[in-house]
N, C-alpha and C positions, 0 to 999 in steps of 0.2 A: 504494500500500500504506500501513498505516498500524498501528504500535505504539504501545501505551496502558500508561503505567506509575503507578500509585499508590504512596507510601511516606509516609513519616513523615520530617520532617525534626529537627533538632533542637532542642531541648524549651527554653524559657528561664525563668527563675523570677522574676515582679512579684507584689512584695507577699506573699508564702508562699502565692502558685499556681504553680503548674507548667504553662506553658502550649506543646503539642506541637500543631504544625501538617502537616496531611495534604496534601500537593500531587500533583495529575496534571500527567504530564508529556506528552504528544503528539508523536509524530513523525511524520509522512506524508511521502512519498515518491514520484516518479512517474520513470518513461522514455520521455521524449515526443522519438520519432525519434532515440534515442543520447544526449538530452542528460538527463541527470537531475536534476531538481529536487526542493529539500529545503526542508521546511519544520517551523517547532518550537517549541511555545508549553510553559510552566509557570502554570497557574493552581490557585489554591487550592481545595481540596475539602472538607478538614473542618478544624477545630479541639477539641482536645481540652484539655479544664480539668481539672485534678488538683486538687483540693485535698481532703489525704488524710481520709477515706479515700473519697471520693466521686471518680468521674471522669465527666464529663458532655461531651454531645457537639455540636459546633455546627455548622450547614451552612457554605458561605460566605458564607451569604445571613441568616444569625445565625438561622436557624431551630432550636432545641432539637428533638436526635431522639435516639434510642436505639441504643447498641451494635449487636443484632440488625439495625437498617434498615442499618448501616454496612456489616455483615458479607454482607448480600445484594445491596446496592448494589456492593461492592467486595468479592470474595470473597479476592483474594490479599492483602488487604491483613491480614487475621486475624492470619499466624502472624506480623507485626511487631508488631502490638497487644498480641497474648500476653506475647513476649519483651520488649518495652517496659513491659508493666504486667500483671505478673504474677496478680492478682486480676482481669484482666476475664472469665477464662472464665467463670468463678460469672454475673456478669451479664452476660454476653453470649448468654446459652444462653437 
């Protein structure tokens, strides 16, 4: 089995940017003959730049892409965006 978690972690500020980092987090799981094994990595997924009033988006691969691709790529990951930065609905629509 295997549970997939996105979220935001917490946000740090260099140089008057606000820089909020997106992490998946992976758990897989198996019961092979009674014995269960567990397995569980965090790697980085997006990076977001604040420098107000602009918030721009980056892969982990430093590809520039847009709110919208974020929001279909990772759909639960929205209502923490929201409440993190309260002007993304306007550009994320």
């Amino acid at each position: 089995m295997r549970k997939e978690l996105v979220s935001c972690e917490e946000a740090r500020e260099v140089s008057g940017v606000k820089l909020t980092p997106v992490v998946r987090s992976i758990l897989t799981w198996a019961d092979i003959g009674g014995t269960v094994s567990f397995y569980a990595c965090r790697q980085p997924a997006y990076l977001l730049v604040e420098r107000y009033p602009d918030v721009r988006v980056l892969r982990a691969s430093g590809e520039e892409i847009t709110l919208q691709q974020v929001y279909s790529e990772c759909p639960g990951i929205r209502e923490a965006l929201v409440e993190r930065f309260p002007g993304l609905p306007a550009q994320g629509n």
